[in-house]
C-alpha positions as a Markdown table, in Angstrom:
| # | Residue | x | y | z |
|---|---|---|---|---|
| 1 | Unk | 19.8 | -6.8 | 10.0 |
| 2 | Unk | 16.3 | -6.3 | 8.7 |
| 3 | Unk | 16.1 | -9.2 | 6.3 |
| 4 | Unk | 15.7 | -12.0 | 8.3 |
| 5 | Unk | 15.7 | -15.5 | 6.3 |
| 6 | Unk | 13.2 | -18.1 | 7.5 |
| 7 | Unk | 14.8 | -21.8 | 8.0 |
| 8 | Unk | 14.0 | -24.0 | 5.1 |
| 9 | Unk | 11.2 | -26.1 | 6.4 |
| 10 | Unk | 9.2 | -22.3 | 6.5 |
| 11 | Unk | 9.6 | -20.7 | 3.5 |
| 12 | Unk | 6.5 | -20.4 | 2.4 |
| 13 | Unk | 5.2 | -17.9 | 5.3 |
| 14 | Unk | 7.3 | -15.9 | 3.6 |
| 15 | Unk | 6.2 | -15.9 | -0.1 |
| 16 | Unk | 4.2 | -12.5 | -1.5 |
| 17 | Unk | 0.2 | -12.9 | -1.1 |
| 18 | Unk | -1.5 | -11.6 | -4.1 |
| 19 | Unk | -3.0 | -8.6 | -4.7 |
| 20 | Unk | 0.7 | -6.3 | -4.6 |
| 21 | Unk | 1.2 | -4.0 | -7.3 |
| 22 | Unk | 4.6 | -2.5 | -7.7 |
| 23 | Unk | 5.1 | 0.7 | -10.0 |
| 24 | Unk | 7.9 | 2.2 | -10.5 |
| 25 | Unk | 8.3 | 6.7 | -11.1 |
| 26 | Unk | 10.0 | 8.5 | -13.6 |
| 27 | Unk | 12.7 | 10.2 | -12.1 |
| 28 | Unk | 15.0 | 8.5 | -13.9 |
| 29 | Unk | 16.4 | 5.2 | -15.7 |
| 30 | Unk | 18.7 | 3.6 | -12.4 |
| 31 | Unk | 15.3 | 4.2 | -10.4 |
| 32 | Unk | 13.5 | 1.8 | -13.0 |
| 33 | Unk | 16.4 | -1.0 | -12.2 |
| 34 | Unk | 16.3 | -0.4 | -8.6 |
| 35 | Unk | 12.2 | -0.8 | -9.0 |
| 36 | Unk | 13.1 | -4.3 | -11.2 |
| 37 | Unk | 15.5 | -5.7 | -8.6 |
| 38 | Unk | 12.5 | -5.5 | -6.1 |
| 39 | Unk | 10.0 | -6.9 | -8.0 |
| 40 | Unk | 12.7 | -9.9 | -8.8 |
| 41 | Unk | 12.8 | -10.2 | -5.0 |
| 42 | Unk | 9.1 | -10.3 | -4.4 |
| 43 | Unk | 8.6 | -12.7 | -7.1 |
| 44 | Unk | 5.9 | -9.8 | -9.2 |
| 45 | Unk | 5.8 | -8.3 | -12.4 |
| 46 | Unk | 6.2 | -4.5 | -12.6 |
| 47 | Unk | 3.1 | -2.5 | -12.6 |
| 48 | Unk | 2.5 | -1.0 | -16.5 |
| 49 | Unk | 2.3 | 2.5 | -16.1 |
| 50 | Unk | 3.5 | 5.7 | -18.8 |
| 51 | Unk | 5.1 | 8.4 | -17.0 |
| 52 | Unk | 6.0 | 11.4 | -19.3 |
| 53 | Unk | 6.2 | 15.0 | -19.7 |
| 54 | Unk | 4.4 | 16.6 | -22.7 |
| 55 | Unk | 6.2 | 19.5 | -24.5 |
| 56 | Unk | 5.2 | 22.2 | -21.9 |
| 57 | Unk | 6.6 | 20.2 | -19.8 |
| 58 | Unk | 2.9 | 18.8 | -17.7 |
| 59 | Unk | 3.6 | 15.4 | -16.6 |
| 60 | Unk | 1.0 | 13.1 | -17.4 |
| 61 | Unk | 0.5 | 9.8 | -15.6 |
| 62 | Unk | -1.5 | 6.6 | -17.1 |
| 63 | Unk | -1.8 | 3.9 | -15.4 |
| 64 | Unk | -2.5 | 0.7 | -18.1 |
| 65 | Unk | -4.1 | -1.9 | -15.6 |
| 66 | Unk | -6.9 | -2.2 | -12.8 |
| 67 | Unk | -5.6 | -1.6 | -9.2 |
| 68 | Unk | -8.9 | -1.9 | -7.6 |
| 69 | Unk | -8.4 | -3.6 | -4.7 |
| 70 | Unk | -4.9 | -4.0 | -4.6 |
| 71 | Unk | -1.7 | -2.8 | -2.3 |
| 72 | Unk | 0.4 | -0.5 | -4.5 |
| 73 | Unk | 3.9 | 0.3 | -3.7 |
| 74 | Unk | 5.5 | 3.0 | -6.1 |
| 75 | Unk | 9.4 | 3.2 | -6.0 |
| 76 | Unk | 10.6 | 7.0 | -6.3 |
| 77 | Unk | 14.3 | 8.3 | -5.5 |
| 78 | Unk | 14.1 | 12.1 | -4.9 |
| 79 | Unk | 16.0 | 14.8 | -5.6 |
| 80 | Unk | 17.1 | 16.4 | -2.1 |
| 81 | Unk | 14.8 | 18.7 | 0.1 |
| 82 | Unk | 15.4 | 21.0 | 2.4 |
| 83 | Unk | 14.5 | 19.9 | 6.3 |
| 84 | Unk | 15.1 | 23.3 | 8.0 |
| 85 | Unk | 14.0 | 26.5 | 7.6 |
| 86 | Unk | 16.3 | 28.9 | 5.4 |
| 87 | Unk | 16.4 | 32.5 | 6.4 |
| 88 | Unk | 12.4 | 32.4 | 7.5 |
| 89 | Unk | 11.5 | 30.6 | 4.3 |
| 90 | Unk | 9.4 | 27.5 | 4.2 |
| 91 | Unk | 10.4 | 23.7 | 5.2 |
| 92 | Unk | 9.9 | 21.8 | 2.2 |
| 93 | Unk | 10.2 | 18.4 | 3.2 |
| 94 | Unk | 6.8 | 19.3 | 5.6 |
| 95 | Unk | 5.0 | 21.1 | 2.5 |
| 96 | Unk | 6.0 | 17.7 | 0.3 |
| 97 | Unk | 4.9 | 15.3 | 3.6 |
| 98 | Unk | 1.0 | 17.2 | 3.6 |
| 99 | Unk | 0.8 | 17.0 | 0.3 |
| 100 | Unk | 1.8 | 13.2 | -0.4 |
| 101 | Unk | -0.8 | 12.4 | 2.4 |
| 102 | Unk | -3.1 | 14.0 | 0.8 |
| 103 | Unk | -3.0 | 12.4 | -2.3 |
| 104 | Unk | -3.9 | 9.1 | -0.4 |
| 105 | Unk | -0.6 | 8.1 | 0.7 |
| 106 | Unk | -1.2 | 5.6 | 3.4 |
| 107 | Unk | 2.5 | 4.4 | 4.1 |
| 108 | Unk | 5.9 | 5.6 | 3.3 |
| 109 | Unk | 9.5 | 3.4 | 3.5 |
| 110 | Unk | 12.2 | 5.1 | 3.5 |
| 111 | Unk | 16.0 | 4.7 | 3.4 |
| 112 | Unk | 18.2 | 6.8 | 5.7 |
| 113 | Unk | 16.4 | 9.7 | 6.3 |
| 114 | Unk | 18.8 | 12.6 | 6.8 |
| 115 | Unk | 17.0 | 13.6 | 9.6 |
| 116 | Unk | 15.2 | 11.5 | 11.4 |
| 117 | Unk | 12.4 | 13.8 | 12.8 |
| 118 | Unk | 11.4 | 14.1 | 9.2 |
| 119 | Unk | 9.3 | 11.1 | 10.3 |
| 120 | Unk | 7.2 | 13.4 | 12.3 |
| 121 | Unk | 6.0 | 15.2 | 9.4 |
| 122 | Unk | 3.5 | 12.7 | 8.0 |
| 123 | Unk | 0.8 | 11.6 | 10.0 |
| 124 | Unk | 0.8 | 8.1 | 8.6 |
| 125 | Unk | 3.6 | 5.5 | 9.6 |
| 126 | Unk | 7.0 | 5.7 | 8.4 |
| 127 | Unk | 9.5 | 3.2 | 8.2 |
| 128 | Unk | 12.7 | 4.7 | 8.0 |
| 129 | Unk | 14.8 | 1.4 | 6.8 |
| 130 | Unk | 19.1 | 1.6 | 7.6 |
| 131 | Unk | 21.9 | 0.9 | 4.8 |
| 132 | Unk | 24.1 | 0.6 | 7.9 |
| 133 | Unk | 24.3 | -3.5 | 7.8 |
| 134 | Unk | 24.8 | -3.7 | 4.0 |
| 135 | Unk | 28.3 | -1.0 | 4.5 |
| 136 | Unk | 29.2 | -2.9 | 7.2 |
| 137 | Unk | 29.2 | -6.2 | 5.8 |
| 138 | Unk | 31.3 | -4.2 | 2.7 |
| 139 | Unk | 33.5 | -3.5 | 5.4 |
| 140 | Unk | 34.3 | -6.5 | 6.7 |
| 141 | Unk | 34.6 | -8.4 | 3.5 |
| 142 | Unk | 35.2 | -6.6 | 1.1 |
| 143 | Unk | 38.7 | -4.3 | 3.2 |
| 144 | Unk | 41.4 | -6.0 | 3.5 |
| 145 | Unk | 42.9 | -5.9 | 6.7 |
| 146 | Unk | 39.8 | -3.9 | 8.2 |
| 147 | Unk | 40.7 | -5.0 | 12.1 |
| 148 | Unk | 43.7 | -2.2 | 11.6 |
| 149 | Unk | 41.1 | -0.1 | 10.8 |
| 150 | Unk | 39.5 | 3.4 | 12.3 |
| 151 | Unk | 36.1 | 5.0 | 11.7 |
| 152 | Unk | 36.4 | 8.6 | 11.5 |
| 153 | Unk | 34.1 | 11.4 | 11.6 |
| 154 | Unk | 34.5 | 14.4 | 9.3 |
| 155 | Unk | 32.5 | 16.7 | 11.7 |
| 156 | Unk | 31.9 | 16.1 | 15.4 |
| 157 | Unk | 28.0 | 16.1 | 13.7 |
| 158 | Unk | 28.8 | 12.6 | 12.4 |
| 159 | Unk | 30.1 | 11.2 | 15.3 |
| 160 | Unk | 26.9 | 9.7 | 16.2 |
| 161 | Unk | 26.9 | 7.4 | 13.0 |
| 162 | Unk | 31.0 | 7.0 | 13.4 |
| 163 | Unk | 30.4 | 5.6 | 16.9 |
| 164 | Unk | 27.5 | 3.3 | 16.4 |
| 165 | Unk | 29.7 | 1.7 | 13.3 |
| 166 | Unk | 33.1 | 1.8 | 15.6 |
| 167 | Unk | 31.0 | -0.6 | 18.0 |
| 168 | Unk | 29.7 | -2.5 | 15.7 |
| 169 | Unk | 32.7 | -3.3 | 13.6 |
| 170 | Unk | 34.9 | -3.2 | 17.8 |
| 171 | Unk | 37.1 | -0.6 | 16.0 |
| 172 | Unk | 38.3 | 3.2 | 17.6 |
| 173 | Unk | 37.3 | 6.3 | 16.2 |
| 174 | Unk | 38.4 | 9.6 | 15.3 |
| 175 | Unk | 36.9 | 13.1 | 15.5 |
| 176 | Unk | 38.0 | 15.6 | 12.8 |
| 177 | Unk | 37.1 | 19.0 | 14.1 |
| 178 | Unk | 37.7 | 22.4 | 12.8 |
| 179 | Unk | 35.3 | 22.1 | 9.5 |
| 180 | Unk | 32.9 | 25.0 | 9.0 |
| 181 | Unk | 29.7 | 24.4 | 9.1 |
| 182 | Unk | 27.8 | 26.7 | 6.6 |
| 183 | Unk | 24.7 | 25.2 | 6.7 |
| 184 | Unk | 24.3 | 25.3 | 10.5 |
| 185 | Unk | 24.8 | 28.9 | 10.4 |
| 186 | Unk | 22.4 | 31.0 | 12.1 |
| 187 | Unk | 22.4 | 33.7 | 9.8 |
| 188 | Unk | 21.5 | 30.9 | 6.9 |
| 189 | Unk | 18.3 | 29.3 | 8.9 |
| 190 | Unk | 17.1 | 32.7 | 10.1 |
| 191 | Unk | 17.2 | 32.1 | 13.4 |
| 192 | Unk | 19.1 | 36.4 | 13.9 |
| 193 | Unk | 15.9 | 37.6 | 14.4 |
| 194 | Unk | 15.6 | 40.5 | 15.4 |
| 195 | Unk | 18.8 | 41.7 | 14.0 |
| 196 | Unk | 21.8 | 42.1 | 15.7 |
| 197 | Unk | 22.1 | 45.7 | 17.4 |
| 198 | Unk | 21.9 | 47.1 | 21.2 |
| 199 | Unk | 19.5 | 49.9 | 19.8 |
| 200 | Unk | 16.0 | 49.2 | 21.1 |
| 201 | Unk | 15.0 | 52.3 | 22.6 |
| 202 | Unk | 11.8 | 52.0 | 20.6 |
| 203 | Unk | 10.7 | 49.1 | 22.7 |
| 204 | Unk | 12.1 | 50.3 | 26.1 |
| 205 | Unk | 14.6 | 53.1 | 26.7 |
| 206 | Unk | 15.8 | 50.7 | 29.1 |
| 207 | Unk | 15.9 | 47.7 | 27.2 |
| 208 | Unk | 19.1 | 46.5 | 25.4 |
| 209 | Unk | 19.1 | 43.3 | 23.2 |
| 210 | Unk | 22.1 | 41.8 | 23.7 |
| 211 | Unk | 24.7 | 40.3 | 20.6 |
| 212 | Unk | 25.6 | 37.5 | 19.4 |
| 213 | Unk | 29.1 | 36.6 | 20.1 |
| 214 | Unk | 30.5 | 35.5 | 15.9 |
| 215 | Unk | 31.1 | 32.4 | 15.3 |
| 216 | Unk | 35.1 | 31.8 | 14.8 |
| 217 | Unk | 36.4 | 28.6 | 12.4 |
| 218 | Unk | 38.9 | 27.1 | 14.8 |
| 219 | Unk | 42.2 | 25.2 | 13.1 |
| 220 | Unk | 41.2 | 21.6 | 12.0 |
| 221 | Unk | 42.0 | 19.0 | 14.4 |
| 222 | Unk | 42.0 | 15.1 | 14.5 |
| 223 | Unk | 40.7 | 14.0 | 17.8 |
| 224 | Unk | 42.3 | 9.9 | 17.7 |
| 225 | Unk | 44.9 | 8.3 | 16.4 |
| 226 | Unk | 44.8 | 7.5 | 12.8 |
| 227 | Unk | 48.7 | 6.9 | 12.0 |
| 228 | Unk | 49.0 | 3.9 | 10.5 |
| 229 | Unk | 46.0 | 2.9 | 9.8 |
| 230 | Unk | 43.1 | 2.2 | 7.4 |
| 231 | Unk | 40.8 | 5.6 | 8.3 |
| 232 | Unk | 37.3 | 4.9 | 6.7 |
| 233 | Unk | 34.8 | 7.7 | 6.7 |
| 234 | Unk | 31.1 | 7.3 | 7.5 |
| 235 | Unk | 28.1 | 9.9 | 6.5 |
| 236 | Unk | 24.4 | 9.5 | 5.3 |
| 237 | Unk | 25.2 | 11.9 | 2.2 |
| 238 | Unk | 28.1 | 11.9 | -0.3 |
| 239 | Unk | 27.4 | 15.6 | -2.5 |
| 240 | Unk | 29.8 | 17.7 | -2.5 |
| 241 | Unk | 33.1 | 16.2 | -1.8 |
| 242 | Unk | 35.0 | 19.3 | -0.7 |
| 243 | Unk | 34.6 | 18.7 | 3.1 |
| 244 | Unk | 35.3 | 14.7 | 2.1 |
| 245 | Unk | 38.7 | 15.9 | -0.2 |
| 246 | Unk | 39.7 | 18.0 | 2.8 |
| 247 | Unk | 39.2 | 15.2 | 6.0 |
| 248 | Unk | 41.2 | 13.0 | 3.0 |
| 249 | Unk | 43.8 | 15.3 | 3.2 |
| 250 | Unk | 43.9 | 15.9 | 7.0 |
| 251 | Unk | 44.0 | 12.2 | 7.0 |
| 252 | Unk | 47.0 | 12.0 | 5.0 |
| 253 | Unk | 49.0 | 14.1 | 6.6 |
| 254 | Unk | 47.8 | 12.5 | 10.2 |
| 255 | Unk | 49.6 | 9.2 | 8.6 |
| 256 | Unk | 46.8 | 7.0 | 7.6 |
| 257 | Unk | 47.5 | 5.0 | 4.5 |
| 258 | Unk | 44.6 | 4.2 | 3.1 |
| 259 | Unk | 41.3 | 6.3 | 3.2 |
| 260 | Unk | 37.6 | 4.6 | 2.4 |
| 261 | Unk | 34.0 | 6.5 | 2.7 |
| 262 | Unk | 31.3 | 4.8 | 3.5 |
| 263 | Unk | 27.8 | 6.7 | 2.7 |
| 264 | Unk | 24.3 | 5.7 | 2.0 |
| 265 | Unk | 23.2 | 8.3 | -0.7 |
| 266 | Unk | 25.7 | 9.3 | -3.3 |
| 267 | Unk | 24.3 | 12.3 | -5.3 |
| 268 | Unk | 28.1 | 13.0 | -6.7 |
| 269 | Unk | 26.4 | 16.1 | -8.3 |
| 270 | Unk | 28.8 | 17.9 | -10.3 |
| 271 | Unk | 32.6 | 17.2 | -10.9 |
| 272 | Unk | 32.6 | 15.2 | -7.8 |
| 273 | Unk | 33.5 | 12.0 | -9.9 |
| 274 | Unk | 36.7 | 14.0 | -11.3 |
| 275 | Unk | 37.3 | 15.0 | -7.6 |
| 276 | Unk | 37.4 | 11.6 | -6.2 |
| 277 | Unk | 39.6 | 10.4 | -9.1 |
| 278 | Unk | 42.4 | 12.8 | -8.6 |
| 279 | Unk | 41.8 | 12.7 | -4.6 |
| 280 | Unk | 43.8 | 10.9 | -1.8 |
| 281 | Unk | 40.6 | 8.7 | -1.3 |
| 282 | Unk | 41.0 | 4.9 | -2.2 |
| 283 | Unk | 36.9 | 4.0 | -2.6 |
| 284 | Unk | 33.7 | 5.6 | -2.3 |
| 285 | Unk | 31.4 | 3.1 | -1.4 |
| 286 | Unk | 27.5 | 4.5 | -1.9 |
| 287 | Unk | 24.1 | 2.3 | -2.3 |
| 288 | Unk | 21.9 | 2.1 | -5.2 |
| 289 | Unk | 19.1 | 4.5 | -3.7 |
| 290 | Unk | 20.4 | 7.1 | -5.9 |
| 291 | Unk | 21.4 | 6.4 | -9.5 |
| 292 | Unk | 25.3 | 7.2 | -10.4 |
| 293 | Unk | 26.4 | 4.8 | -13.3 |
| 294 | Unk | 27.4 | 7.8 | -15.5 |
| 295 | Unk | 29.5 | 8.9 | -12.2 |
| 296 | Unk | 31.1 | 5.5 | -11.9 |
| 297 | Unk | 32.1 | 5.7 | -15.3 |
| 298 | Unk | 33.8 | 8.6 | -14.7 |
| 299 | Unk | 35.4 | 7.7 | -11.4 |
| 300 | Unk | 36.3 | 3.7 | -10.7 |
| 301 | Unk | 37.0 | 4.7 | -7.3 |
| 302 | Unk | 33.0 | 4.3 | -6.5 |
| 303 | Unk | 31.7 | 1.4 | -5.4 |
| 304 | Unk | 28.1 | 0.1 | -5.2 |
| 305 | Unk | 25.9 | -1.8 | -2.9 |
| 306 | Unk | 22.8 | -3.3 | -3.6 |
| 307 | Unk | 19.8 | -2.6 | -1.1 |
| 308 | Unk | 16.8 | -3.5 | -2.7 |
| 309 | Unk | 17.1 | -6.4 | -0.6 |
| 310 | Unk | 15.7 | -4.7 | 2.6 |
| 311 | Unk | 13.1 | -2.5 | 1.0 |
| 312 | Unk | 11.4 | -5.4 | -1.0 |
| 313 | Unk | 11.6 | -7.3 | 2.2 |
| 314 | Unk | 9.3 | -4.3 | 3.9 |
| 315 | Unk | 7.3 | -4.7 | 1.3 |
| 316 | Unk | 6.7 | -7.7 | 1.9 |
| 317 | Unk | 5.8 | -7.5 | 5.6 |
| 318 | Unk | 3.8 | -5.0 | 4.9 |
| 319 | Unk | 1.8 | -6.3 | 2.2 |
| 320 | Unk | 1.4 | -9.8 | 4.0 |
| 321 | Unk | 0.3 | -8.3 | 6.9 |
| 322 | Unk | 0.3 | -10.1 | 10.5 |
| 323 | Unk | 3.4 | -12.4 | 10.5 |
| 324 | Unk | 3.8 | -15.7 | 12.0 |
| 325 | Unk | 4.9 | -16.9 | 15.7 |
| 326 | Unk | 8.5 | -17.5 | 14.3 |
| 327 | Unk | 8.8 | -13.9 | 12.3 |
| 328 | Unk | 7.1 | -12.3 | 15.0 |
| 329 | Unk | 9.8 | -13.1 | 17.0 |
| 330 | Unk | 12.7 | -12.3 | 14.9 |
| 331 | Unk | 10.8 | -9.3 | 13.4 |
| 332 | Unk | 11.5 | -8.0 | 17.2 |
| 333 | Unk | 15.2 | -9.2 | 17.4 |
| 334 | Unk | 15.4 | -7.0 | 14.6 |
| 335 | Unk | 13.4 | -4.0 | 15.3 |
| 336 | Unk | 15.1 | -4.0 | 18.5 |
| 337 | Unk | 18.5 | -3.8 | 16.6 |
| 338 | Unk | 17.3 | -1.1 | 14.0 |
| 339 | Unk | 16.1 | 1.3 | 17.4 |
| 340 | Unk | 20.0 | 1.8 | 17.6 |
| 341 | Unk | 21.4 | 1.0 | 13.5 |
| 342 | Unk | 22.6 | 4.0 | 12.7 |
C-alpha cells in the first residue's frame, strides 16, 4: 500500500511542514467532504475560497486569503472525458491536460486513471495513485467466506485488473467473453478511413483497397468455473450497469451464488441505483472519488470506501519534500508495489 505508517518513536518526520494550502472546487457538495477528510488527515484548515456561477452562468473564483509563497493543492472530481478520438474529432482529456498546464499547474495526483497513457499528456509529473489496496482490504474483511471466492472479468479488456486482484487475494479467475464492445468500434473512433469500398480507380486503375472483414458479436461465454462460488467483479468505472446487470446474469445462470463488484469510480448516472436494487447483484462497492449519497439512498446495495487516506498522504510527501532514510526506504517498497497495483 501507499500509506506507509512510520513506527511510533518517528512520527514526527511525518507531520505537514507549513506553508500547504488546501482548497477545495465546486463541482459539487461530496467533493467539499472528500476535500475536508484530507485536510483532517493533514492536520490544515481548508483554504477560504467562493466558487460560484453568476446568473449567465460565468463562474467566478475569489480566493479570501494570501497564498504567496505557499504549496496549494486544489481537490476537484471531474465529470468524465473522453481519451480517444471519436470519429476524427478531438481528444479532450489532451485539450484539458495543455490547458491545466498552462494555467500554472505544476503537479497533478490522480486516482485510477482510466487510461494510463493519459499520464503522457501533461508535461509535468503525474502521480496516478491506486484504490486497488483499499477494495482489497473490503474484500478480505468485509466478504464473508471470500477464500471460496472468484474474480471475474466482465470483458477479456478487464482481465488485466481481474488477474492482478486474483494474485493478490491467491484466488482463480474467470473471463466472461462475448460482450460487445461499442466503444472499441472502429467505426466509432474513426479509424475507417478511407471508407470501405474496392473502388479506387481514381488513385490507380490498378489499385484496390481492400475491406474490412465486420465485426460479428460471438454468444457470451464464461471462460472459469464459477459454480458455487462467490463471483466478485472488478473494473475502474461503474456507469452504466447494463454490461454489469448482464455478467450478473450470466453469472447466475453459471451457478454462482452470490455476486459483488468491486470498482473505483461509481458515477451510477441515471437509473443505475434502481438497476442495482432490482438486479441479481449483492453489493456495489465504489470509493468516495466520485460523490453518490443521493444514489445510495436510492439503492442500499452500494457500499463506500473511504480513500482520502492515500491522496492526503501524497500530499504530504509532496509538500514535505525530500523524505528521510527510513521513508525513503519504504517509499520504494511501495513504489515498487504500485509499478504493478492494478
Amino acid at each position: 500500500m501507499f500509506c506507509v505508517a512510520p513506527p511510533e518513536s518517528e512520527t514526527t518526520m511525518n507531520v505537514t511542514k507549513g506553508g500547504l494550502m488546501l482548497f477545495s472546487a465546486n463541482s459539487n457538495a461530496s467533493c467539499m467532504e472528500l476535500s475536508k477528510k484530507i485536510a483532517e488527515r493533514l492536520g490544515v484548515e481548508m483554504g477560504k475560497v467562493q466558487v460560484y456561477q453568476e446568473p449567465d452562468r460565468e463562474t467566478r473564483v475569489q480566493i479570501q486569503e494570501s497564498v504567496r509563497g505557499k504549496d496549494v493543492f486544489i481537490i476537484q472530481t471531474v465529470s468524465n472525458k473522453q481519451c480517444k478520438m471519436r470519429k476524427r474529432g478531438s481528444i479532450v482529456s489532451k485539450l484539458l491536460a495543455s490547458m491545466m498546464c498552462k494555467a500554472g499547474l505544476t503537479h497533478l495526483i490522480t486516482m485510477d486513471l482510466h487510461q494510463k497513457e493519459i499520464q503522457g499528456f501533461f508535461n509535468i509529473p503525474v502521480d496516478n495513485l491506486r484504490a486497488s489496496p483499499f477494495l482489497l482490504q473490503y474484500i478480505q474483511e468485509e466478504i464473508l467466506d471470500y477464500r471460496n471466492a472468484v474474480i471475474v472479468a466482465k470483458s477479456p479488456a478487464s482481465a488485466k485488473r481481474a488477474q492482478s486482484f486474483a494474485e493478490r487475494l491467491r484466488l482463480g479467475i474467470a473471463v466472461i467473453h462475448g460482450e460487445a464492445q461499442d466503444a472499441e468500434s472502429d467505426l466509432v473512433d474513426g479509424r475507417h478511413s478511407p471508407p470501405v469500398g474496392r473502388s479506387a480507380a481514381a488513385i490507380h486503375p490498378s489499385l484496390e483497397i481492400p475491406l474490412l472483414i465486420p465485426k460479428e458479436k460471438p454468444p457470451i461465454t464464461v471462460v472459469g468455473d464459477v459454480g458455487g462460488r462467490i463471483a466478485i467483479i472488478v473494473d475502474d468505472i461503474i456507469d452504466d450497469v447494463d454490461s454489469f446487470l448482464a455478467a450478473a446474469e450470466t453469472l447466475k445462470e453459471r451457478g454462482a451464488y452470490k455476486i459483488f463488484v468491486m470498482a473505483t469510480h461509481g458515477l451510477l448516472s441515471s437509473d443505475a441505483p434502481r438497476l442495482i436494487e432490482e438486479s441479481a447483484i449483492d453489493e456495489v462497492v465504489v470509493t468516495n472519488t466520485i460523490p453518490h449519497e443521493i444514489q445510495k439512498l436510492q439503492c442500499p446495495k452500494i457500499k463506500t470506501v473511504d480513500i482520502s487516506m492515500i491522496l492526503s498522504e501524497a500530499i504530504r510527501r509532496i509538500h514535505n519534500g525530500p523524505c528521510a532514510p527510513w521513508t525513503r526506504s519504504r517509499l520504494a517498497a511501495a513504489g515498487e508495489e504500485s509499478e504493478h497495483q492494478l
